[in-house]
C-alpha positions as CSV (number, residue, x, y, z in Angstrom):
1,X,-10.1,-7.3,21.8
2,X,-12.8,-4.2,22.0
3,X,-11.8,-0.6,21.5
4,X,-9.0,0.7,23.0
5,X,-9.5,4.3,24.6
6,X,-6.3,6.2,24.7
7,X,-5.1,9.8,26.2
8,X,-2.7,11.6,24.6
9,X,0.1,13.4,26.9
10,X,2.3,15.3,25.5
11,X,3.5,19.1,25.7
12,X,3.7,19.9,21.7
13,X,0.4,20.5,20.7
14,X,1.9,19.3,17.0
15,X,2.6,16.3,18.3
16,X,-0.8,15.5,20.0
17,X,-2.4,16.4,17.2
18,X,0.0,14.2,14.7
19,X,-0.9,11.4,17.3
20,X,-4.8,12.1,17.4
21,X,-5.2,12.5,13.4
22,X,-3.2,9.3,13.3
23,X,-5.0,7.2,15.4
24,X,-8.4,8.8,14.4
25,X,-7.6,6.3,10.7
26,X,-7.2,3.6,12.8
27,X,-10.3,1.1,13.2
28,X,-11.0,0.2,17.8
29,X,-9.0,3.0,18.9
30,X,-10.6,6.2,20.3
31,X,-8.4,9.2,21.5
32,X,-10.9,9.8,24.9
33,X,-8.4,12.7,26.1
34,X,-5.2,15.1,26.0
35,X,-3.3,16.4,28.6
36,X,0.4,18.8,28.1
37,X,2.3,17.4,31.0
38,X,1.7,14.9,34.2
39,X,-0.3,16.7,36.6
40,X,-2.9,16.9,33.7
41,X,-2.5,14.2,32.2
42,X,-3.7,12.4,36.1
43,X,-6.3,14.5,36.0
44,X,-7.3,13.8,32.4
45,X,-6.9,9.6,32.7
46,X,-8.8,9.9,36.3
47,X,-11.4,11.7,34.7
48,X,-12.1,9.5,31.2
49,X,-10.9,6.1,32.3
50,X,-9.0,5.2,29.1
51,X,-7.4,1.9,28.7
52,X,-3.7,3.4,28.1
53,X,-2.5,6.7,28.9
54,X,0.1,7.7,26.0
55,X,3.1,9.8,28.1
56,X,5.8,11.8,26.7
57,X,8.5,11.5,29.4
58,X,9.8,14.6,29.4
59,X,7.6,17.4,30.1
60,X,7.7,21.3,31.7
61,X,5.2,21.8,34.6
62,X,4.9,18.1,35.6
63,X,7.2,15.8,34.5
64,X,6.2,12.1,33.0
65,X,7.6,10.1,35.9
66,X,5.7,11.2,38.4
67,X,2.6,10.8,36.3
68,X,3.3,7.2,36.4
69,X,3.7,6.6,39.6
70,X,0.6,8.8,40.8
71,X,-1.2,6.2,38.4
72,X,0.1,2.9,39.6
73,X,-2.6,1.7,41.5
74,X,-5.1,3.0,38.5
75,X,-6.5,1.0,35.9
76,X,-4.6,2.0,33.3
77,X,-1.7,1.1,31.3
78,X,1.0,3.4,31.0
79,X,3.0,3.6,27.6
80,X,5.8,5.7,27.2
81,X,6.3,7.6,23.9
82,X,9.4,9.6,23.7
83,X,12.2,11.0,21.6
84,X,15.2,9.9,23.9
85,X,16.3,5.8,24.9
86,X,18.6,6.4,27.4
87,X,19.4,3.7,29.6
88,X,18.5,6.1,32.7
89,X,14.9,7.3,31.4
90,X,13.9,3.4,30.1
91,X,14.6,1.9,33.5
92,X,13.3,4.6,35.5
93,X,9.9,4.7,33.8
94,X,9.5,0.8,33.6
95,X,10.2,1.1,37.8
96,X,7.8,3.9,38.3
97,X,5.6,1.5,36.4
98,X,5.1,1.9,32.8
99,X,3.7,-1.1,30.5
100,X,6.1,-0.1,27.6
101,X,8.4,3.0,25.9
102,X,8.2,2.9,22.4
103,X,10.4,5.9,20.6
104,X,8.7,8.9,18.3
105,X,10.2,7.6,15.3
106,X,8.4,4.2,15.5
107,X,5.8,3.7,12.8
108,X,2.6,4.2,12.7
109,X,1.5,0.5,12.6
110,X,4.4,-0.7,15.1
111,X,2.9,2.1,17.8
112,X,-0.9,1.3,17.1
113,X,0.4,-2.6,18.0
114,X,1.8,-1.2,20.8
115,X,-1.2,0.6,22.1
116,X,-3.2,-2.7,21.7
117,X,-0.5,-4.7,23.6
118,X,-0.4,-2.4,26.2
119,X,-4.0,-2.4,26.7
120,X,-3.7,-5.8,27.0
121,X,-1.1,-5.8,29.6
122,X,1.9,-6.9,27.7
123,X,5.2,-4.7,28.1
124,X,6.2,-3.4,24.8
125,X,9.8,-2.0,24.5
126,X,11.4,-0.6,20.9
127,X,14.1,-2.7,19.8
128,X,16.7,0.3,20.3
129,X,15.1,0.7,24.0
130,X,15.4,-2.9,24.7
131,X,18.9,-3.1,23.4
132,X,19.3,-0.6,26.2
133,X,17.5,-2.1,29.4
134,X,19.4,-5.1,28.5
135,X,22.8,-3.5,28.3
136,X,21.8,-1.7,32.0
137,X,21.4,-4.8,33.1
138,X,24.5,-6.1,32.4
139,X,26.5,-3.2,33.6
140,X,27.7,-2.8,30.2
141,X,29.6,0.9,29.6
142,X,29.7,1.2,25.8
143,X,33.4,-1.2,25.9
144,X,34.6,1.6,28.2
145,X,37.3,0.0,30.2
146,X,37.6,0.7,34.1
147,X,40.3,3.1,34.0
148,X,38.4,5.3,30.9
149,X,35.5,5.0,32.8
150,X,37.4,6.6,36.0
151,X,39.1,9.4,33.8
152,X,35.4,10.0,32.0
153,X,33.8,10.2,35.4
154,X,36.6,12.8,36.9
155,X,36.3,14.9,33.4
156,X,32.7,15.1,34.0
157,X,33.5,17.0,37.1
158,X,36.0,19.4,35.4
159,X,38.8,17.7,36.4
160,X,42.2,18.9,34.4
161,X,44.5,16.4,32.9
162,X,46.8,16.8,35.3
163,X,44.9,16.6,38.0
164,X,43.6,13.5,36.6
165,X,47.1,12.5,35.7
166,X,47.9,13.0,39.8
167,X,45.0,11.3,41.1
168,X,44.9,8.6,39.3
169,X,49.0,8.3,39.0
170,X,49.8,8.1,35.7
171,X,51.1,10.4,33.0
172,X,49.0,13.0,31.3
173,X,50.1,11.4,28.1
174,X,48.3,8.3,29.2
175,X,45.4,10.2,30.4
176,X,45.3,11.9,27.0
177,X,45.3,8.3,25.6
178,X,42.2,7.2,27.4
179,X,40.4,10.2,26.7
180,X,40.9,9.7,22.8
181,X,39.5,5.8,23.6
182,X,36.3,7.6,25.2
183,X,36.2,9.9,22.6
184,X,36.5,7.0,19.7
185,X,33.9,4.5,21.8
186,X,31.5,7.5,22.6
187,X,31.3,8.6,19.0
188,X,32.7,12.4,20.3
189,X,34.6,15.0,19.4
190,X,35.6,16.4,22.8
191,X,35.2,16.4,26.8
192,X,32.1,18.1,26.9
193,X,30.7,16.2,23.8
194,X,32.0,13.0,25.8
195,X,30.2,13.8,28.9
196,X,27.1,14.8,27.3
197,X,27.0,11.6,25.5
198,X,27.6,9.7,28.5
199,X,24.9,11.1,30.9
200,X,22.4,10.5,27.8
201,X,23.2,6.9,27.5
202,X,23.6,6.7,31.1
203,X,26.9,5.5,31.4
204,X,27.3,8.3,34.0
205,X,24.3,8.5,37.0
C-alpha cells in the first residue's frame, strides 16, 4: 500500500501534537492536516484530501458525529480516536459512518495498523470497543436483571425508595436490595455513582 495521508482532529492541541510527532517516526504516513473540532475538521479533509480523517468524538464547537456524517459521501475514511467506549458513542459513530474507533490508550503500533487498515477500508474496532458493540447487540445490561434495571431506570429520574417501592409494589427493603445488586454489578458506591456509570456504558439511553 502507498502513503497514507491523515488529518488529525482533535481539540487538545497536546494531543494533536503527541499524535503528529508520533506518526511523523513512522515510515508512509504523512499528517496532511489538523482541525480542533468537526466543523473544521470538514473543512480541513475537504480541503487536503487525506486518506483517513483521525476524529476525537467528543469535541466543543462541533461535535465528532456530525463530522462523520457530513463526510459520508467523501472519500475518506473516518477513524474514531477517543478516550471513552461506551456502548452509546461506538454504535452511534459506526452508524453515522465511521471505518473504526480505536481508544487513546492504544499503542502506538496497534493505532498506526489501524490507520493503514482504515485507509484500506477495513473496520477496525479496539478489543474493549468491540466487547462493547457486541454486548449492544445482544441487549446485554451488565447481568442487570429486569427488575434492577426498572429500579435503576426510576433512580435515574430521582425517584425515592418509596416511591419506587409503590410503583413498582414491593417493599423498600427489597428495593434497597436491588439497588445494592446495581451497586455490586455496576462497580458503584451510590445512586448517582450508579447512574453515571450506567449512562456511560449505555445501559440507560
Amino acid at each position: 500500500m502507498g502513503e497514507v495521508r491523515v488529518v488529525l482532529a482533535d481539540d487538545h492541541p497536546v494531543v494533536r501534537d503527541g499524535l503528529r510527532g508520533m506518526l511523523a517516526a513512522v515510515p508512509g504516513v504523512e499528517v496532511v492536516g489538523e482541525a480542533a473540532d468537526g466543523v473544521e475538521a470538514v473543512a480541513v479533509v475537504r480541503a487536503t484530501r487525506p486518506d483517513v480523517l483521525l476524529l476525537d468524538l467528543r469535541m466543543p464547537g462541533g461535535d465528532g458525529l456530525d463530522a462523520i456524517a457530513a463526510l459520508r459521501g467523501d472519500p475518506v475514511r473516518v477513524l474514531v480516536l477517543s478516550t471513552f467506549a461506551t456502548g452509546r458513542d461506538v454504535t452511534a459513530a459506526l452508524e453515522a459512518g465511521a471505518t473504526g474507533y480505536v481508544l487513546k490508550d492504544t499503542p502506538a503500533a496497534q493505532l498506526v495498523a489501524a490507520l493503514r487498515a482504515a485507509a484500506a477500508g477495513e473496520s477496525v474496532l479496539s478489543p474493549a470497543v468491540a466487547t462493547q458493540v457486541v454486548s449492544r447487540l445482544r441487549g446485554e445490561t451488565d447481568g442487570l436483571t429486569d427488575r434492577e434495571l426498572a429500579v435503576l431506570r426510576l433512580v435515574a429520574q430521582g425517584t425515592p425508595n418509596r416511591a419506587i417501592a409503590a410503583s413498582l409494589f414491593v417493599s423498600e427493603a427489597t428495593v434497597k436490595t436491588h439497588l445494592g445488586h446495581v451497586f455490586g454489578k455496576l462497580g458503584a458506591t451510590d445512586r448517582a455513582a450508579a447512574v453515571a456509570t450506567a449512562y456511560e456504558r449505555g445501559i440507560l439511553p
